[in-house]
C-alpha positions in Angstrom: 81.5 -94.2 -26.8 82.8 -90.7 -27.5 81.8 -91.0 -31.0 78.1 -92.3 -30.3 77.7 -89.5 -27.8 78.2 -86.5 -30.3 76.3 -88.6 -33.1 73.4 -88.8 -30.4 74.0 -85.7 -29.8 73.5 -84.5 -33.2 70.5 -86.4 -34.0 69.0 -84.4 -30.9 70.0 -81.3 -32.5 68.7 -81.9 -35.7 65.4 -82.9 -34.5 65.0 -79.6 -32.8 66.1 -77.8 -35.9 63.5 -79.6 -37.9 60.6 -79.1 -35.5 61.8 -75.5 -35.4 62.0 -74.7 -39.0 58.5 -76.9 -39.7 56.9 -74.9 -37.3 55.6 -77.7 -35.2 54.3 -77.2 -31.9 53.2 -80.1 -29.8 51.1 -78.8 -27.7 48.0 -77.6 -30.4 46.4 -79.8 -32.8 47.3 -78.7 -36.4 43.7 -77.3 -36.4 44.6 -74.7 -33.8 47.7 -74.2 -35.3 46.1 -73.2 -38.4 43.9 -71.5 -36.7 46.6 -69.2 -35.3 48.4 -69.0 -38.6 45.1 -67.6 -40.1 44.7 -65.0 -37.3 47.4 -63.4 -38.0 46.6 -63.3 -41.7 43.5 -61.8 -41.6 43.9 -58.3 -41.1 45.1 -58.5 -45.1 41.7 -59.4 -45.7 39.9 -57.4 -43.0 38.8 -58.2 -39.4 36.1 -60.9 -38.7 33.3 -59.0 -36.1 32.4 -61.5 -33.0 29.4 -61.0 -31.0 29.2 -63.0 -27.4 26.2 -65.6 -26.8 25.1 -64.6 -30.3 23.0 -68.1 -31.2 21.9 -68.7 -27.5 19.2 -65.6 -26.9 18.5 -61.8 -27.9 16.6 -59.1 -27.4 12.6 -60.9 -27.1 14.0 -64.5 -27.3 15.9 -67.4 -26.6 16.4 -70.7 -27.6 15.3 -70.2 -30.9 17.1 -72.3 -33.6 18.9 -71.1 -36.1 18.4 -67.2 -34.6 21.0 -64.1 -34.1 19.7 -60.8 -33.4 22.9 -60.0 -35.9 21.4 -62.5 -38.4 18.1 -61.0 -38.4 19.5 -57.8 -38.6 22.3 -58.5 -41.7 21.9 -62.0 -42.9 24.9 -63.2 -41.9 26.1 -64.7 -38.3 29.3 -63.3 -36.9 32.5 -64.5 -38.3 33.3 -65.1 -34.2 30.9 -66.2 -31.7 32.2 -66.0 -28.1 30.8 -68.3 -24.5 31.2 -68.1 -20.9 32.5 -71.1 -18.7 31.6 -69.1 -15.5 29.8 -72.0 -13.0 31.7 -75.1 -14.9 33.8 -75.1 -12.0 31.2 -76.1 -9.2 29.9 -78.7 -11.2 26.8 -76.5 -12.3 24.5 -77.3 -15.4 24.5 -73.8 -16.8 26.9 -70.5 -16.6 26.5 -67.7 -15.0 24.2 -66.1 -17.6 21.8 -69.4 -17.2 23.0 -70.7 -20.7 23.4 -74.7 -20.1 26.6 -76.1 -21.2 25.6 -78.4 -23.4 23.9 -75.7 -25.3 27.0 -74.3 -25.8 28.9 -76.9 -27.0 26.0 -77.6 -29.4 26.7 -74.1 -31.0 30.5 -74.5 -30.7 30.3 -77.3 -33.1 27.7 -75.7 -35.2 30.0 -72.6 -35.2 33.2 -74.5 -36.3 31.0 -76.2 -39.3 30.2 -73.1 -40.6 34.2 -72.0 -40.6 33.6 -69.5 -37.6 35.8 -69.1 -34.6 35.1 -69.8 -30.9 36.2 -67.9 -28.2 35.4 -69.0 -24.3 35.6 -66.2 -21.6 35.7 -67.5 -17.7 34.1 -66.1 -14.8 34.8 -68.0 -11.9 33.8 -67.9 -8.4 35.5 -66.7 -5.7 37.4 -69.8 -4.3 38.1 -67.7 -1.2 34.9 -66.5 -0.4 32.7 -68.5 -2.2 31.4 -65.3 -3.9 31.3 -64.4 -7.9 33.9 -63.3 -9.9 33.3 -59.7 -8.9 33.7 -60.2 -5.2 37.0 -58.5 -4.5 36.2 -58.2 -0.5 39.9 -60.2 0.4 42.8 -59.3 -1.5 44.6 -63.0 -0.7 42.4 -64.9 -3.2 45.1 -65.5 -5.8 47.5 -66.0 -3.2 45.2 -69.2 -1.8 44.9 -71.1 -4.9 49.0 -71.0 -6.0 51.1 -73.8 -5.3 51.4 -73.9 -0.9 47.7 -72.0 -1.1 44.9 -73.5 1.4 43.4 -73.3 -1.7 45.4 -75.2 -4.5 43.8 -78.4 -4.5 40.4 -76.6 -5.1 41.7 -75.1 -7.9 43.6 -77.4 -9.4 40.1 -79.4 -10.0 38.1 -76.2 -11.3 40.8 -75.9 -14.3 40.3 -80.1 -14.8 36.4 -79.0 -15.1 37.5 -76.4 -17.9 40.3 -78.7 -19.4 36.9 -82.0 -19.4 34.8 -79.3 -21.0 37.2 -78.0 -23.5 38.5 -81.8 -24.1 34.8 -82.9 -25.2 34.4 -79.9 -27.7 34.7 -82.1 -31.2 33.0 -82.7 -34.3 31.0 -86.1 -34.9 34.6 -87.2 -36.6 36.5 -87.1 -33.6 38.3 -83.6 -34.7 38.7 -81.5 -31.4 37.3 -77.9 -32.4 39.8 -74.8 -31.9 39.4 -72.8 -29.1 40.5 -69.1 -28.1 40.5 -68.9 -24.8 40.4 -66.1 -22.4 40.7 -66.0 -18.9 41.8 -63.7 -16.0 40.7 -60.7 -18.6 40.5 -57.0 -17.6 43.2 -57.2 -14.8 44.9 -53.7 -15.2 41.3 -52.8 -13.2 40.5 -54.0 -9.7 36.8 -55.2 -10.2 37.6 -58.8 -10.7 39.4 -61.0 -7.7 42.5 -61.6 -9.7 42.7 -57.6 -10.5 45.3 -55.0 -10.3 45.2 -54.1 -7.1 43.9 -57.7 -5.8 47.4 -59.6 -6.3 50.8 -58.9 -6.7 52.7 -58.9 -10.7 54.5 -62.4 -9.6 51.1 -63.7 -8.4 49.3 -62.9 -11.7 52.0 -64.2 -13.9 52.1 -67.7 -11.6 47.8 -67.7 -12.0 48.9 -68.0 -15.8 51.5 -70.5 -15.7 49.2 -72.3 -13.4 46.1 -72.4 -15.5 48.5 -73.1 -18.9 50.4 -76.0 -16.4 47.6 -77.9 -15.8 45.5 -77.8 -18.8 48.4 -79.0 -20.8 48.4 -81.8 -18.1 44.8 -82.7 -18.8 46.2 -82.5 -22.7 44.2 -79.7 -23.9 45.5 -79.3 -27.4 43.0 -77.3 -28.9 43.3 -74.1 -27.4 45.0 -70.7 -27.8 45.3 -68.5 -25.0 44.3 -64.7 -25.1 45.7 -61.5 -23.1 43.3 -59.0 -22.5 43.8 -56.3 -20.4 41.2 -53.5 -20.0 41.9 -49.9 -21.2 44.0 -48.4 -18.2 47.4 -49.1 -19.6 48.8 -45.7 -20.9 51.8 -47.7 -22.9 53.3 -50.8 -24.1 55.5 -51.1 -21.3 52.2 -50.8 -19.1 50.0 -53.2 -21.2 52.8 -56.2 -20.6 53.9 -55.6 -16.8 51.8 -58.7 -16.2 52.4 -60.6 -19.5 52.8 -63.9 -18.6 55.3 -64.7 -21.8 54.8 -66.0 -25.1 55.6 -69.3 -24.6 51.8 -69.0 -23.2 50.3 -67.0 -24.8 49.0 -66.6 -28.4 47.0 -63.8 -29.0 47.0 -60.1 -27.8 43.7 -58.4 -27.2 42.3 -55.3 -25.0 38.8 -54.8 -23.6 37.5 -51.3 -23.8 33.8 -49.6 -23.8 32.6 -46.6 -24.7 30.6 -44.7 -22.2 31.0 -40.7 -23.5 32.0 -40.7 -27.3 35.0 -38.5 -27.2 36.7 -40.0 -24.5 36.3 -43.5 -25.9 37.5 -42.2 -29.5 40.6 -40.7 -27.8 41.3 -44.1 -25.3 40.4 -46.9 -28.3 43.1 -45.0 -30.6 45.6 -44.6 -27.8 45.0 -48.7 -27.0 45.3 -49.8 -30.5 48.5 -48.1 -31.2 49.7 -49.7 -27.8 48.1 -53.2 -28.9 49.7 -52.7 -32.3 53.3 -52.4 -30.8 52.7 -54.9 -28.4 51.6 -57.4 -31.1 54.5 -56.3 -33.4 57.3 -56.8 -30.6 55.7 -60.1 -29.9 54.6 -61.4 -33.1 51.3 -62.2 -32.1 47.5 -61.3 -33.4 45.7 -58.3 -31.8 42.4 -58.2 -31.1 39.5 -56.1 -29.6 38.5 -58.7 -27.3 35.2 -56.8 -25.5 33.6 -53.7 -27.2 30.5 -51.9 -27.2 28.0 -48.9 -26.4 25.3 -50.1 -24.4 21.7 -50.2 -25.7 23.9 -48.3 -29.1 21.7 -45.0 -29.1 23.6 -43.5 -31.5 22.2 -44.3 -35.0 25.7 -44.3 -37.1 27.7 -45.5 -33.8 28.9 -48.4 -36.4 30.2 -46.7 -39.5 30.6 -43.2 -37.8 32.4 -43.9 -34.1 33.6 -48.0 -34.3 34.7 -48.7 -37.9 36.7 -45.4 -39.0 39.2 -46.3 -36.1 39.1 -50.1 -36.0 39.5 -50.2 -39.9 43.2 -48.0 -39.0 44.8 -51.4 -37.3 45.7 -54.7 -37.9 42.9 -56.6 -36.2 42.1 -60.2 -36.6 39.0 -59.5 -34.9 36.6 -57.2 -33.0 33.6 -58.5 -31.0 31.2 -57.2 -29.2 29.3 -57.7 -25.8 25.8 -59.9 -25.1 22.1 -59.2 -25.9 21.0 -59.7 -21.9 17.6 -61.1 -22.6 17.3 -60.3 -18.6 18.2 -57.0 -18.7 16.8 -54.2 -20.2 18.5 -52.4 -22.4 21.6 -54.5 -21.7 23.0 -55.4 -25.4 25.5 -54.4 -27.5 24.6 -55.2 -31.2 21.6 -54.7 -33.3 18.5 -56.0 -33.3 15.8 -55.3 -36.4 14.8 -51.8 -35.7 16.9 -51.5 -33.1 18.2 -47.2 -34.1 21.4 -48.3 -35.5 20.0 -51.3 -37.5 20.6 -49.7 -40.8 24.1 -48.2 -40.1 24.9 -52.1 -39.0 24.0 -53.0 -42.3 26.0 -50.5 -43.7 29.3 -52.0 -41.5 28.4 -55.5 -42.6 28.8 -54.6 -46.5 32.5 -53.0 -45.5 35.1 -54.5 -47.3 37.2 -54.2 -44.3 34.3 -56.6 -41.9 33.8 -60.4 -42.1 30.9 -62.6 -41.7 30.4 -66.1 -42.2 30.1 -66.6 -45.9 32.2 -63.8 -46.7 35.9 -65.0 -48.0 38.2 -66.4 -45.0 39.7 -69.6 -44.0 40.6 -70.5 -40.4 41.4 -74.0 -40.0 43.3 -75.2 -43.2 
């Protein structure tokens, strides 16, 4: 019996030795896991430039097959496309931006066939107050939805709505399309109910191991999972106090703006050397997550402000805010004529930026 025991024993060794050194991780499809092997290959080749709701609408239209205000402006669609799940969670037809669901998945597929990569943001409501995601009147929100929380349950069936929605993302073969996904972003500010000053460090890390917990239950495999803190850590040390650990997470990103030119020069380099050294210590991709200059008055804000510091680091990607078809002056990439057109041109034919149909691979 001995005997058997340690050859048992053995056997149970090996077979974690070989899953190790094969690199095989049951929990992501080998799709995603390509997908994350990629990412983190791609800053030999460049960076791949994202650009949220880009297919959906733009600046003078929406719905309009086959149409990207960065398309019209370049050629080319963005290597990355990013979506918002905001609403999913009450059962709604469309997110908070009025985009219906479906139509997303409908360019989430059309993305992954042209070799792209997907990325889903979430704004969720309030499960507290039954506000949006920017209510931050009661500072016991995350506290109500943990495990013990008057608001568990609730919560609990929101992430099943994400995990169904996420779970029906697949090609007409049956392949389940990669997914980087991206919630409780921006949390080192206090304008979002999960924020900084909104819950405690433990409570954070326990709404990550939450959300992680339950999709895996609902057997998400296709997804990566991003960190993305705004710009208000002032070191590494700072950018991780509410890391929720790598066994979580896979990629490393930061959300930063520029609203005076100097200040966001000074604040992206002193966030991409933190990112760098994060993603370094960590092994993990880095990413700028959320970037932009609203309405982009400057006319070489592309090659003069954004690329000369981006180009420094080793980003898998950079992507950039909406075209608010609502909102005027609410966008955050070209459209044509648009004053920085031409200098957007002048990006896309970098060596250092990627578009679809420029030279990457993300999925074998």
């Amino acid at each position: 019996m001995k005997n058997m025991n340690r050859i048992i024993t053995l056997l149970l060794i090996s077979a974690g030795l070989f899953a190790c050194c094969t690199g095989k991780q049951p929990d992501k499809t080998k799709e995603t896991i390509h997908l994350l092997n990629n990412l983190k290959q791609i800053p030999t080749k460049g960076f791949l430039f994202g650009h949220h709701d880009d297919p959906v609408y733009g600046i003078g239209w929406e719905g309009d097959p086959g149409r990207s205000d960065i398309k019209s402006v370049c050629g080319a669609y963005p290597a990355v496309m990013s979506f918002d799940l905001g609403h999913i969670e009450t059962g709604e037809h469309q997110n908070l931006d009025k985009v219906p669901f479906q139509t997303i998945r409908t360019h989430i597929i059309e993305h992954y066939q042209r070799g792209g990569m997907i990325s889903l943001s979430w704004h969720p409501r309030n499960p507290l107050t039954g506000g949006d995601s920017w209510d931050v009147t009661d500072t016991t929100v995350v506290a109500s939805i943990l495990p013990g929380g008057k608001n568990h349950d609730l919560f609990t069936g929101w992430l099943d709505s994400v995990a169904t929605f996420i779970n029906s993302l697949k090609t007409a073969g049956g392949t389940p399309i990669p997914i980087l996904f991206r919630p409780w972003h921006e949390h080192t500010g206090s304008w979002f109910w999960w924020g900084q000053k909104l819950c405690s460090t433990r409570q954070y890390k326990e709404l990550w191991h939450l959300t992680y917990q339950q999709l895996q239950k609902k057997q998400v495999k296709n997804i990566l999972y991003a960190y993305s803190p705004g710009m208000e850590s002032g070191n590494v040390a700072e950018y991780l106090e509410r890391y929720p650990g790598d066994q979580i997470i896979d990629l490393l990103g930061i959300d930063i703006y520029q609203y005076e030119r100097s200040e966001y020069i000074r604040e992206l380099e002193k966030s991409l050397t933190i990112l760098s050294e994060a993603g370094r210590m960590h092994d993990k991709p880095i990413a700028i997550t959320e970037t932009g200059f609203e309405a982009i008055p400057d006319s070489c804000w592309w090659t003069g402000t954004l690329l000369p510091i981006v180009e420094k680091y080793p980003l898998s990607y950079v992507l950039v805010w909406r075209n608010a078809r609502e909102k005027e002056n609410h966008y955050y990439a070209p459209y044509p004529e648009q004053i920085s057109a031409n200098d957007f041109i002048r990006f896309y034919h970098s060596p250092k930026t990627l578009f679809i149909g420029d030279k990457f691979e993300l999925y074998k």
